[in-house]
DSSP file (Angstrom, degrees, kcal/mol; ACC not computed):
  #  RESIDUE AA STRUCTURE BP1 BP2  ACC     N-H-->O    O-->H-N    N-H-->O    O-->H-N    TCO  KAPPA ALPHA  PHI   PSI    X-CA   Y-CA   Z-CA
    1    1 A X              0   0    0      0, 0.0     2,-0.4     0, 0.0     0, 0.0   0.000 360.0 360.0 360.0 156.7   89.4   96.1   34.4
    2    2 A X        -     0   0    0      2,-0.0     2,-0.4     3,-0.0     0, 0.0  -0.889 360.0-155.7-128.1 154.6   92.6   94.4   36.2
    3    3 A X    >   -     0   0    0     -2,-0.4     3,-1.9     1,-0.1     4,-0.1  -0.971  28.1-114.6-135.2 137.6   91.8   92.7   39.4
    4    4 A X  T 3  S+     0   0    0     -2,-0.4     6,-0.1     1,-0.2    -1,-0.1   0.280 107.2  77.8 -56.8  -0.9   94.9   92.3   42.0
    5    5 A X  T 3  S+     0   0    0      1,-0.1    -1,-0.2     0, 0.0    -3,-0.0   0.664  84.0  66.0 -73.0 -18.6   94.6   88.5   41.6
    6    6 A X  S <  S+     0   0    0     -3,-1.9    -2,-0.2     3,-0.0    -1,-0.1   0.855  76.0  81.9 -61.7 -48.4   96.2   88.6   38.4
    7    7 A X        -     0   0    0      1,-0.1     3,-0.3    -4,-0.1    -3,-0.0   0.015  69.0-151.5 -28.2 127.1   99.3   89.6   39.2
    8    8 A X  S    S+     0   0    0      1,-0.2     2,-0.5     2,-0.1    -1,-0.1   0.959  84.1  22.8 -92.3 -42.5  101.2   86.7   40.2
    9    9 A X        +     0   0    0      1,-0.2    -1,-0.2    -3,-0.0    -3,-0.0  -0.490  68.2 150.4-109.1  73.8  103.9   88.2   42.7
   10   10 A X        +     0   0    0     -2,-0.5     2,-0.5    -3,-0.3    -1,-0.2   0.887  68.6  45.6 -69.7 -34.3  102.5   91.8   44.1
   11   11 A X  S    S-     0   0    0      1,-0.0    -1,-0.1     3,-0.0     3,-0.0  -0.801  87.8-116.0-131.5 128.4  104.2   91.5   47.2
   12   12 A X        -     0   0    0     -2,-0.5    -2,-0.1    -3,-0.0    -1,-0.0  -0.093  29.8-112.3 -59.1 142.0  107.7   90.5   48.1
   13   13 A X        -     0   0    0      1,-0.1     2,-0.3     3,-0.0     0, 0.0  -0.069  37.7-121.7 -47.6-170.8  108.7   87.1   50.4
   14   14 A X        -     0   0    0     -3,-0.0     2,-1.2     0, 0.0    -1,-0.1  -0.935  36.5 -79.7-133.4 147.3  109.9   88.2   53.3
   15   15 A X        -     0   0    0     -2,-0.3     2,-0.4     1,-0.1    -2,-0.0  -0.385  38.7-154.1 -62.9  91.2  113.7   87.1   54.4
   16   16 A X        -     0   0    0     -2,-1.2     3,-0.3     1,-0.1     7,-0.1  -0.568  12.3-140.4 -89.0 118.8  113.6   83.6   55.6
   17   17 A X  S    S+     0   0    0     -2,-0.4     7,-0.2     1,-0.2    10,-0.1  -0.278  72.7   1.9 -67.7 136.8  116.9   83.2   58.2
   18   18 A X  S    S+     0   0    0      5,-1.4    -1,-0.2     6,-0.2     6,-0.2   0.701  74.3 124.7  37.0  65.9  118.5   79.9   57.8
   19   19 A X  S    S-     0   0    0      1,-0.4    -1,-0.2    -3,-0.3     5,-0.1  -0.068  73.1-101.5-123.7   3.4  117.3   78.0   55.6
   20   20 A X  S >  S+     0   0    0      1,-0.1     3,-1.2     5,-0.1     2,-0.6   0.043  88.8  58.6  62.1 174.5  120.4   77.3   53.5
   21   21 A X  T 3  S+     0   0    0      1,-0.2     3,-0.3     2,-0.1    -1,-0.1  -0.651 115.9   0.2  91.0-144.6  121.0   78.9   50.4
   22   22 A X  T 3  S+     0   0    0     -2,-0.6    -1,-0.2     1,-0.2    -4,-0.0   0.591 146.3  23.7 -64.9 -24.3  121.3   82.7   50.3
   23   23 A X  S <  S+     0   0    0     -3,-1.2    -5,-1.4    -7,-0.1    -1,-0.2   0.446  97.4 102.5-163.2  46.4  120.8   82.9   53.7
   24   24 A X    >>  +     0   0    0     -3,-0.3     3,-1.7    -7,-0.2     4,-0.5   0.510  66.8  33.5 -86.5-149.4  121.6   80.2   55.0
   25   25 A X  T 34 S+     0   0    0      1,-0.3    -5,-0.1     2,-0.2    -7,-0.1  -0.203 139.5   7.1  34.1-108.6  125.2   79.1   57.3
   26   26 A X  T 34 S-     0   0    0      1,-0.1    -1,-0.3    -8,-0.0    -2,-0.1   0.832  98.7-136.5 -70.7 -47.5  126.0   83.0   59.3
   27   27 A X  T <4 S-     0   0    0     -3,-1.7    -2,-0.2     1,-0.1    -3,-0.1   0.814  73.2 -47.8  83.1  34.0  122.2   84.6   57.7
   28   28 A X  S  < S+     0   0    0     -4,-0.5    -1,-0.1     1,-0.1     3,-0.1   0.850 121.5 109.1  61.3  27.7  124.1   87.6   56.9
   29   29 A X  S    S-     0   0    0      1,-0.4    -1,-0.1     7,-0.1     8,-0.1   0.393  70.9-137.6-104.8   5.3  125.8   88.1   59.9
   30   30 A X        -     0   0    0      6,-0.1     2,-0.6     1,-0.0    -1,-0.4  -0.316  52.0 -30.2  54.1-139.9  129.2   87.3   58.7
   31   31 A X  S    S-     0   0    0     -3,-0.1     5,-0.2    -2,-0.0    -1,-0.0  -0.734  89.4 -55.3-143.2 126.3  131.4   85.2   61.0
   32   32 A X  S    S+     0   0    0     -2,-0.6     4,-0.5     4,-0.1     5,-0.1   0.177  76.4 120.5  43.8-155.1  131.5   84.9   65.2
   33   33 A X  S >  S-     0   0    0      1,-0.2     3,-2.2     3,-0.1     4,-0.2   0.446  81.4 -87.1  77.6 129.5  132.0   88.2   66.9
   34   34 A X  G >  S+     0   0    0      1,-0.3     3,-0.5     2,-0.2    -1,-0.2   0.495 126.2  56.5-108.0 -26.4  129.6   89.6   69.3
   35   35 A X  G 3  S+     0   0    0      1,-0.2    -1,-0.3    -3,-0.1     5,-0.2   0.655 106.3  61.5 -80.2 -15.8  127.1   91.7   66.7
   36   36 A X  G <  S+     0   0    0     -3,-2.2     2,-0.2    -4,-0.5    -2,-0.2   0.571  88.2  87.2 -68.5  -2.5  126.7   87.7   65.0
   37   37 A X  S X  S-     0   0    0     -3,-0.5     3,-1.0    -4,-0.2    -3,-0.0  -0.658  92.8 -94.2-110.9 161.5  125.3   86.5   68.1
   38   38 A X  T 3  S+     0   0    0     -2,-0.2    -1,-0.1     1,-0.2    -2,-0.1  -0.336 101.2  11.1 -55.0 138.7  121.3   86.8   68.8
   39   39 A X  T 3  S+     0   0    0      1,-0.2     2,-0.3    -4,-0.1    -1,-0.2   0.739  94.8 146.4 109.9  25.5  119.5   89.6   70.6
   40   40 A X    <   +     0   0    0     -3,-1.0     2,-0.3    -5,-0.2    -1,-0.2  -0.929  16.1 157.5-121.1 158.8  122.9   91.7   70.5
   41   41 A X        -     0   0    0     -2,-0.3     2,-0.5     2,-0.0    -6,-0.0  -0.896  38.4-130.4  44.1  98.7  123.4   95.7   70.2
   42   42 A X        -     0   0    0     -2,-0.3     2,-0.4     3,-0.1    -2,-0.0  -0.873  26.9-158.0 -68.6 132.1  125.7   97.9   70.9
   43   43 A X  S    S+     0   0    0     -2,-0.5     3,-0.1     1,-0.1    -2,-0.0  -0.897  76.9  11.3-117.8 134.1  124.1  100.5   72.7
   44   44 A X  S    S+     0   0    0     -2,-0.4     2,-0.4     1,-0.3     8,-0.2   0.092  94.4 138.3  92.2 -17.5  125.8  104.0   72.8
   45   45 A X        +     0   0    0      6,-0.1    -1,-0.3     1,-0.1     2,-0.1  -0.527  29.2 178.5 -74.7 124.9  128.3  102.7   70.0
   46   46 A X    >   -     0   0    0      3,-0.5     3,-1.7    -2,-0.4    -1,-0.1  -0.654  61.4 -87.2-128.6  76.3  129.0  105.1   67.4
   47   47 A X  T 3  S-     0   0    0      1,-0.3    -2,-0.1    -2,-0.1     0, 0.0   0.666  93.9 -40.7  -6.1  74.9  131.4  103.2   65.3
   48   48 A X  T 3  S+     0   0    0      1,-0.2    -1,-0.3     0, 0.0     2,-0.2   0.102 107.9 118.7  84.2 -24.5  134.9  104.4   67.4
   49   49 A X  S <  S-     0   0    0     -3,-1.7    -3,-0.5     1,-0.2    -1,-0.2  -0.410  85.1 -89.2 -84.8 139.5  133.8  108.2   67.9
   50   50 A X        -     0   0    0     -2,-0.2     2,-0.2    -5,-0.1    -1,-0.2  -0.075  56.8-116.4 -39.6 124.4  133.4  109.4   71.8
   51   51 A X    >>  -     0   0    0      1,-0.1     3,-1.3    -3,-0.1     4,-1.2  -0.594  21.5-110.3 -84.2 169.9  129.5  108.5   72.5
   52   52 A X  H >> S+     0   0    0      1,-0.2     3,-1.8    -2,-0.2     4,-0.6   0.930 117.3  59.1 -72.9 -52.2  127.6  111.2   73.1
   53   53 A X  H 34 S+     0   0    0      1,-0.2    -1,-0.2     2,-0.1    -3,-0.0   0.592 110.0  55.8 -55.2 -11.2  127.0  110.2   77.4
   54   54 A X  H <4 S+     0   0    0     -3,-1.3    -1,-0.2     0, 0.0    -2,-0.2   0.755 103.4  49.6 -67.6 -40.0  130.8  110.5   77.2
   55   55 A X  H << S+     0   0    0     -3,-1.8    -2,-0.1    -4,-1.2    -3,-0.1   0.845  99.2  68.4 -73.4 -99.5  131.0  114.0   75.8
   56   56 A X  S  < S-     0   0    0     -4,-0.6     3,-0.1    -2,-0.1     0, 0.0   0.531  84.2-103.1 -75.2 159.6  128.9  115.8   78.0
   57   57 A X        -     0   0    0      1,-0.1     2,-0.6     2,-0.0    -2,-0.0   0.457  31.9-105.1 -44.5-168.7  129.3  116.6   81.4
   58   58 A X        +     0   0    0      3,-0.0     2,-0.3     0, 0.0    -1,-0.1  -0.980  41.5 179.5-104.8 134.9  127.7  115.1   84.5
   59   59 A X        -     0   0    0     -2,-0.6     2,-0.4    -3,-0.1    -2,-0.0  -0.457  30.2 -53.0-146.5  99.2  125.2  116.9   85.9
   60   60 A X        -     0   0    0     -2,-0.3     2,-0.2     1,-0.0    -1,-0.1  -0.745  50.4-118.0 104.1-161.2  123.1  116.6   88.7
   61   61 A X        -     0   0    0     -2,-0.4     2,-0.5    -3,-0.0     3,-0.1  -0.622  11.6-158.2 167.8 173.6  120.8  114.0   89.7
   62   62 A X        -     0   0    0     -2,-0.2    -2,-0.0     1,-0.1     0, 0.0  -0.961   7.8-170.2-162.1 121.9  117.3  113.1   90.4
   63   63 A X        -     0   0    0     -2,-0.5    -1,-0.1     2,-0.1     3,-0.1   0.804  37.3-139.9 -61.4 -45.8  116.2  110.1   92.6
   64   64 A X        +     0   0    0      1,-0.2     2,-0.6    -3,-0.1    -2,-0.1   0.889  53.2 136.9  63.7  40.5  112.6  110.8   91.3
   65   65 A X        -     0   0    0      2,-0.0     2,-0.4     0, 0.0    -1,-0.2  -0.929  29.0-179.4 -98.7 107.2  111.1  110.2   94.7
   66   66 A X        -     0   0    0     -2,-0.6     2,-0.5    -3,-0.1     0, 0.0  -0.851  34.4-114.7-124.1 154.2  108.7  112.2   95.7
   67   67 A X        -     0   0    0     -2,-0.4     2,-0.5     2,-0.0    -2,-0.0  -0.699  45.3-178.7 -79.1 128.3  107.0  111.7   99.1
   68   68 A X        +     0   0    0     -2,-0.5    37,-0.4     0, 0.0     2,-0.4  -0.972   5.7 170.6-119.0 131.9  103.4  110.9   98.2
   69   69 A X        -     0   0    0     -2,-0.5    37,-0.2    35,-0.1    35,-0.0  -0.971  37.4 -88.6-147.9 170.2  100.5  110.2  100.3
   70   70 A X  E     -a  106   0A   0     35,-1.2    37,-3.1    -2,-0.4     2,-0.5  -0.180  33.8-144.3 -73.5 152.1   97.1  109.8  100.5
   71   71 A X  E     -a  107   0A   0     35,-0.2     2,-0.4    37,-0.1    37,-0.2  -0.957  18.4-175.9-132.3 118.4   94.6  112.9  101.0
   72   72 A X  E     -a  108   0A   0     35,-1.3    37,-2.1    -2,-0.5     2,-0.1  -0.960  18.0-137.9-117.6 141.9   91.3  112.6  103.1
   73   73 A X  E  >  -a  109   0A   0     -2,-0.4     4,-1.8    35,-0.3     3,-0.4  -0.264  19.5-121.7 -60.1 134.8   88.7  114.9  103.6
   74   74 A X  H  >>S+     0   0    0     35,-2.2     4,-3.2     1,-0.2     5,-0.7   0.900 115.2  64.3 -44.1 -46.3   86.9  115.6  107.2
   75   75 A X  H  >5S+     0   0    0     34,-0.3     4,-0.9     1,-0.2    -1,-0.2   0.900 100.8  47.6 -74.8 -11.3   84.1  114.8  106.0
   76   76 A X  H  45S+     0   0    0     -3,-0.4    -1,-0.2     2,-0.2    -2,-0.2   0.820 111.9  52.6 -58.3 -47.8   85.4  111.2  105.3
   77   77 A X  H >X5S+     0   0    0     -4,-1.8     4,-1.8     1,-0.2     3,-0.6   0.739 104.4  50.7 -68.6 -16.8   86.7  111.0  108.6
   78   78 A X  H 3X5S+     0   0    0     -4,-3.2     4,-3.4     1,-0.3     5,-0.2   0.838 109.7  52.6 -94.7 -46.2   83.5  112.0  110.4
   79   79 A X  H 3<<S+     0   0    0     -4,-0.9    -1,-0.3    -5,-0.7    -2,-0.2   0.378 113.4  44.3 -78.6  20.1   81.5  109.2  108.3
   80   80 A X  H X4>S+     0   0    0     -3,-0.6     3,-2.8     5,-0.1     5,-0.6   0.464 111.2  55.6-116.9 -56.7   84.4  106.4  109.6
   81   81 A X  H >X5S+     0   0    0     -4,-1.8     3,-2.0     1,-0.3     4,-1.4   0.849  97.7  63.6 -50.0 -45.2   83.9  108.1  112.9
   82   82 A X  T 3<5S+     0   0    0     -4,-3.4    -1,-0.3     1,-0.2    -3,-0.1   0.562  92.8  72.2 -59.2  -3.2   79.7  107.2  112.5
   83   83 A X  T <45S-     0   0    0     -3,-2.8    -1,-0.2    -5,-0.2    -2,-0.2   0.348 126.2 -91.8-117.5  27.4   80.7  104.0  112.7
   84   84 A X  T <45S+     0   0    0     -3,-2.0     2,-0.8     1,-0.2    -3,-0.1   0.802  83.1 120.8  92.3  25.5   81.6  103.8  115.9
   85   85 A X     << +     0   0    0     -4,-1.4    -1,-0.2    -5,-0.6    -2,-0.1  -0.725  25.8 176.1-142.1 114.3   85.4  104.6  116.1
   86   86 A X  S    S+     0   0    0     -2,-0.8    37,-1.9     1,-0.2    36,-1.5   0.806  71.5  57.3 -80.2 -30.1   86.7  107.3  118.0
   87   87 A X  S    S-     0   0    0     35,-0.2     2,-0.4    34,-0.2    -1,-0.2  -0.912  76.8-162.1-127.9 120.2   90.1  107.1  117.7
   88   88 A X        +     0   0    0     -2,-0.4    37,-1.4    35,-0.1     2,-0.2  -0.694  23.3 145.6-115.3 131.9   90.9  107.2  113.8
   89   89 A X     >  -     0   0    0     -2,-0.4     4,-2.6     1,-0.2     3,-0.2  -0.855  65.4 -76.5-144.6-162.7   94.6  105.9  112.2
   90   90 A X  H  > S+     0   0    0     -2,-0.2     4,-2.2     1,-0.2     5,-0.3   0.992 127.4  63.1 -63.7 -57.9   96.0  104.1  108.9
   91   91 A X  H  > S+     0   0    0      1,-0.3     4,-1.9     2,-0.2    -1,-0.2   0.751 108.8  29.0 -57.3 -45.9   94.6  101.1  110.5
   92   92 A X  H >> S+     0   0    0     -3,-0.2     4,-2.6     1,-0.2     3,-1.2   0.973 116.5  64.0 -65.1 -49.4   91.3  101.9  110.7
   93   93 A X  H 3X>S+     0   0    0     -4,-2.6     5,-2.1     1,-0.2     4,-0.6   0.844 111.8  42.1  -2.7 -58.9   91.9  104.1  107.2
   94   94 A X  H 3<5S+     0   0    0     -4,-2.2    -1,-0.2     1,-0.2    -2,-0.2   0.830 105.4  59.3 -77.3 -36.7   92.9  100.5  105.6
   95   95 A X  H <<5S+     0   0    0     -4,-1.9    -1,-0.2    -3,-1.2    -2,-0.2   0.871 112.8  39.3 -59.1 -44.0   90.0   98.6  107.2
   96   96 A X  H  <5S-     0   0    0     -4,-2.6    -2,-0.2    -5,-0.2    -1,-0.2   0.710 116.0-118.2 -88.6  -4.8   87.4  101.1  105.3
   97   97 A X  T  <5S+     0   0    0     -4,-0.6    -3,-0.2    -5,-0.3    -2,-0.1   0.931  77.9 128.6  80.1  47.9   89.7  101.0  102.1
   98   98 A X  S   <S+     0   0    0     -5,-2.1     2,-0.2    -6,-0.1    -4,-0.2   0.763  72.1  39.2 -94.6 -40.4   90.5  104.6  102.1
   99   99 A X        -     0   0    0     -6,-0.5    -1,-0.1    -9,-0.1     3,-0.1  -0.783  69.1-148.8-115.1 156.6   94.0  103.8  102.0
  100  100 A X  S    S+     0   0    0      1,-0.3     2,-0.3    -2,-0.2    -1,-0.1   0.870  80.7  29.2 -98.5   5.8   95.7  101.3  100.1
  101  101 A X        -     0   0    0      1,-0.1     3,-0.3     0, 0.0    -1,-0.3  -0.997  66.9-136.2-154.1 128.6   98.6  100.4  102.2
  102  102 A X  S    S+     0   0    0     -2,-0.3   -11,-0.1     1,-0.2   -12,-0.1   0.746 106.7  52.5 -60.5 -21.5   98.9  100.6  105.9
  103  103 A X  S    S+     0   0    0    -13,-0.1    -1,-0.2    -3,-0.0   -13,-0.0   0.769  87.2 124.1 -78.6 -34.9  102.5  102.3  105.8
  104  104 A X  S    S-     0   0    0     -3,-0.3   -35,-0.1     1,-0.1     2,-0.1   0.060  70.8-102.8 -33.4 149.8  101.0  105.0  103.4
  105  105 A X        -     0   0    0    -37,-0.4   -35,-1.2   -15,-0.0     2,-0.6  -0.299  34.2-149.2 -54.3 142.9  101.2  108.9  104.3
  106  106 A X  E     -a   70   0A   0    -37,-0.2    22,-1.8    -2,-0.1     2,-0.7  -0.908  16.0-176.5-134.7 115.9   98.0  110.3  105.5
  107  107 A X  E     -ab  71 128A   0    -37,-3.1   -35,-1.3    -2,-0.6     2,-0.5  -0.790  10.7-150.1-139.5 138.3   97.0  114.1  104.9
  108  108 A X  E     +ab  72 129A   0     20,-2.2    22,-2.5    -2,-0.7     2,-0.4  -0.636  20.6 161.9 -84.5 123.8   93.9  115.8  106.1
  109  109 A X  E     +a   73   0A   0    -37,-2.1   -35,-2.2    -2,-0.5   -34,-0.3  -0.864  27.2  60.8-123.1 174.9   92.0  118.5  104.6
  110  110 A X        -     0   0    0     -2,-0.4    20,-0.1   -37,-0.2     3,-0.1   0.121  33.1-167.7 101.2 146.9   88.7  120.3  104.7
  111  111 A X        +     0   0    0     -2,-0.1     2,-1.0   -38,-0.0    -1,-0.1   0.123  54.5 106.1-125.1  10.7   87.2  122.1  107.5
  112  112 A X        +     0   0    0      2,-0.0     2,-0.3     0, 0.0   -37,-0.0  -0.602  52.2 109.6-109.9  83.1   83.8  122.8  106.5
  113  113 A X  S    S-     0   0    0     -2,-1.0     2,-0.3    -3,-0.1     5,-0.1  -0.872  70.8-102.5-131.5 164.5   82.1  120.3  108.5
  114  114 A X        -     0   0    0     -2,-0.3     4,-0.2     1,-0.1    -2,-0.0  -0.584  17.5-129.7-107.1 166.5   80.0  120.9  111.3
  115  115 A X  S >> S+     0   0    0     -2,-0.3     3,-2.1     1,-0.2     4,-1.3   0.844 107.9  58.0 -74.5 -17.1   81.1  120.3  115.1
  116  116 A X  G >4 S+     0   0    0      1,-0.3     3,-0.9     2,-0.2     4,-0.3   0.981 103.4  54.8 -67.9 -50.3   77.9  118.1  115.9
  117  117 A X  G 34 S+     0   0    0      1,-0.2    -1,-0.3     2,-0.1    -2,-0.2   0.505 107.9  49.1 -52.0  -4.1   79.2  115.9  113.1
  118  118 A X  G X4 S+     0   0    0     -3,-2.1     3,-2.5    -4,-0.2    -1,-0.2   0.722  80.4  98.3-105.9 -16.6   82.7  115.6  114.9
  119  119 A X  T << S+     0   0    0     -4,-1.3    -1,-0.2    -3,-0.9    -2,-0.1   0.728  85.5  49.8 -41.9 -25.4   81.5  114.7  118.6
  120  120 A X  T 3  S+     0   0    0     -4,-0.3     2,-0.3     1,-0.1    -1,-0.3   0.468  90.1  81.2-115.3  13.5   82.1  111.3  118.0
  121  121 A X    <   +     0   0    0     -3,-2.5   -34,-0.2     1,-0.1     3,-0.1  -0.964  52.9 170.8 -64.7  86.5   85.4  111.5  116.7
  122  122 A X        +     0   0    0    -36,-1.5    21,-1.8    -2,-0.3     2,-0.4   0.951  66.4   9.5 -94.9 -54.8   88.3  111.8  120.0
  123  123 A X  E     -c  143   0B   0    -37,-1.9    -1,-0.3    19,-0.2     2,-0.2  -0.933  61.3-157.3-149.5 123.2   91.6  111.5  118.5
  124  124 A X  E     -c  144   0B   0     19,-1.0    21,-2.3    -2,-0.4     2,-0.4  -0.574   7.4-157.0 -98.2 142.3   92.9  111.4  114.8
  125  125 A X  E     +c  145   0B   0    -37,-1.4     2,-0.3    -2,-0.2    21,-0.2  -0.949  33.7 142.8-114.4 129.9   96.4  109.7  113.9
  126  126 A X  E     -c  146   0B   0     19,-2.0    21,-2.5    -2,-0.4    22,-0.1  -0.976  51.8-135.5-154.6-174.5   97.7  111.1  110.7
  127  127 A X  S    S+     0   0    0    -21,-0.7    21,-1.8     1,-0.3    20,-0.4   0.948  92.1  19.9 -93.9 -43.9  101.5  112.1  109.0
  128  128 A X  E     +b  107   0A   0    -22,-1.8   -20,-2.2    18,-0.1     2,-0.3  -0.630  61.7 167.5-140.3 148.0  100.2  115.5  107.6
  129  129 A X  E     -b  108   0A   0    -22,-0.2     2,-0.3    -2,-0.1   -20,-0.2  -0.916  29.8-109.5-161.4 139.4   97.3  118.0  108.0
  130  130 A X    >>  -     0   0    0    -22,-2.5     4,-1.6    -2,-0.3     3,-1.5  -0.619  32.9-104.1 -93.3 161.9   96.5  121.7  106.9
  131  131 A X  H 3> S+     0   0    0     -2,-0.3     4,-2.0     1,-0.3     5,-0.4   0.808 119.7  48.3 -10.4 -81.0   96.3  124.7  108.6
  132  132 A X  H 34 S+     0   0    0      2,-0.2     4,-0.4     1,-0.1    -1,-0.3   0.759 112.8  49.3 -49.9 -27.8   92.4  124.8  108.8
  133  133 A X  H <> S+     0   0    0     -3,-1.5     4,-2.4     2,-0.2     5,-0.3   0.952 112.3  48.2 -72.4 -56.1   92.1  121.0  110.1
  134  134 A X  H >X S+     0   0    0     -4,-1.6     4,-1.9     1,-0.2     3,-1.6   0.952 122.6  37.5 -66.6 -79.5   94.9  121.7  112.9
  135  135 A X  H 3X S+     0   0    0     -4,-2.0     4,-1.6     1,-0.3    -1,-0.2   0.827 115.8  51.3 -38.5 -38.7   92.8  125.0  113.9
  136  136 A X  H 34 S+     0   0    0     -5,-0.4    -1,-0.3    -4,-0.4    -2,-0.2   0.820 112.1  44.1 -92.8 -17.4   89.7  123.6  113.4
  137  137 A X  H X<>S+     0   0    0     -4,-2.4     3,-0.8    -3,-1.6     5,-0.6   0.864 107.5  57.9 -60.1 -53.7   90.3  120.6  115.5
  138  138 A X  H ><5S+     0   0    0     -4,-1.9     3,-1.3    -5,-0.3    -2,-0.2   0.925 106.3  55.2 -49.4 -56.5   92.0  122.5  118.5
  139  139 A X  T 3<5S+     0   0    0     -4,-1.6    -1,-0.2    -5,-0.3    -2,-0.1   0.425 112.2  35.9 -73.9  -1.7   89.1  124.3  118.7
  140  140 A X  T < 5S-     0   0    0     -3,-0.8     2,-0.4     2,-0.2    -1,-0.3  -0.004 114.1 -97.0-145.0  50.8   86.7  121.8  119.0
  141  141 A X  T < 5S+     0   0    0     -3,-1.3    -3,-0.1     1,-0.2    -4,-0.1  -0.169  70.8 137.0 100.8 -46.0   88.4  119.3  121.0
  142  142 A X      < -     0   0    0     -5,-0.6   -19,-0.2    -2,-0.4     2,-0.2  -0.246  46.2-141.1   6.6  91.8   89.8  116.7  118.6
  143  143 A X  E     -c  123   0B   0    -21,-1.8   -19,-1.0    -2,-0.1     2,-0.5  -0.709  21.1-159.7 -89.8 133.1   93.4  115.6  119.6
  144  144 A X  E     -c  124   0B   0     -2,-0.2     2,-0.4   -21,-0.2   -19,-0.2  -0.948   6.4-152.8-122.4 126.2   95.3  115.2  116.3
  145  145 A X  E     -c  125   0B   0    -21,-2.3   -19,-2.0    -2,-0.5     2,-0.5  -0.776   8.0-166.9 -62.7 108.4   98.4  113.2  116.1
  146  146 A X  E     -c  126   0B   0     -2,-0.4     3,-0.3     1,-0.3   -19,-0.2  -0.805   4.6-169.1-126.9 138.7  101.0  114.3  113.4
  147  147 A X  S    S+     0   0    0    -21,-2.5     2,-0.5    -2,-0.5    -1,-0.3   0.998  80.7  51.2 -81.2 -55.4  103.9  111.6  112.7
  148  148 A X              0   0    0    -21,-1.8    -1,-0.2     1,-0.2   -21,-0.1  -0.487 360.0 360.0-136.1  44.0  106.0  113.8  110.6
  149  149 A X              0   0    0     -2,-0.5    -1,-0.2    -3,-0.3    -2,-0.1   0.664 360.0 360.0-152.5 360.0  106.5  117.0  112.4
């Protein structure tokens, strides 16, 4: 049986830069000139032919911003509200770690809560809200504040 120990060289060196010798003075990079120097690339070079981001048109563009903001439930707000704060914004939001950032977007949903649970809730500060939260507020008293409309 032949045991891999035998062998004296199974596996190749690996190319050691500058060291003198074979690949030693330049390393194989031949002489000066901006692809001899460390760390360098041409990006987009395709050796004298139009690069490709040259040929084709322009078209468009995209910012890739999208407005994002945070989404709380009623029934979040009514348990911020049990604790003894009646008029609910990002500050208090941030204080209970709901949000992470005071500046943050705020948008409410749910309506299936019960009105008893809202008495102690007077007036909500938010950017955003849906349909069923603004209706279901109006109707039971709730003044809601919207920044962004």
């Amino acid at each position: 049986m032949v045991c891999l120990n035998n062998f004296k060289k199974s596996t190749k060196d690996k190319k050691r830069f500058g060291r003198s010798g074979c690949f030693g003075g330049t390393s194989g990079r031949g002489h000066k000139g901006y692809k001899a120097r460390s760390g360098s690339t041409v990006k987009g070079f395709e050796g004298g032919q139009t690069p490709i981001y040259r040929r084709l048109p322009m078209r468009g563009f995209n910012s890739n911003k999208e407005k994002k903001y945070s989404v709380i439930s009623l029934k979040k707000i009514i348990a911020i509200g049990k604790g003894g704060n009646d008029n609910i914004d990002n500050e208090i939001f941030f204080n209970y770690g709901v949000i992470k950032d005071i500046k943050d977007d705020v948008k409410i949903i749910g309506s299936d809560v019960s009105i008893e649970d809202l008495k102690s809730v007077k007036k909500i500060s938010a950017s955003f809200a849906s349909n069923g939260v603004k209706e279901f507020l109006k109707k039971n008293g709730v003044e809601l504040v919207l920044k962004n409309s």
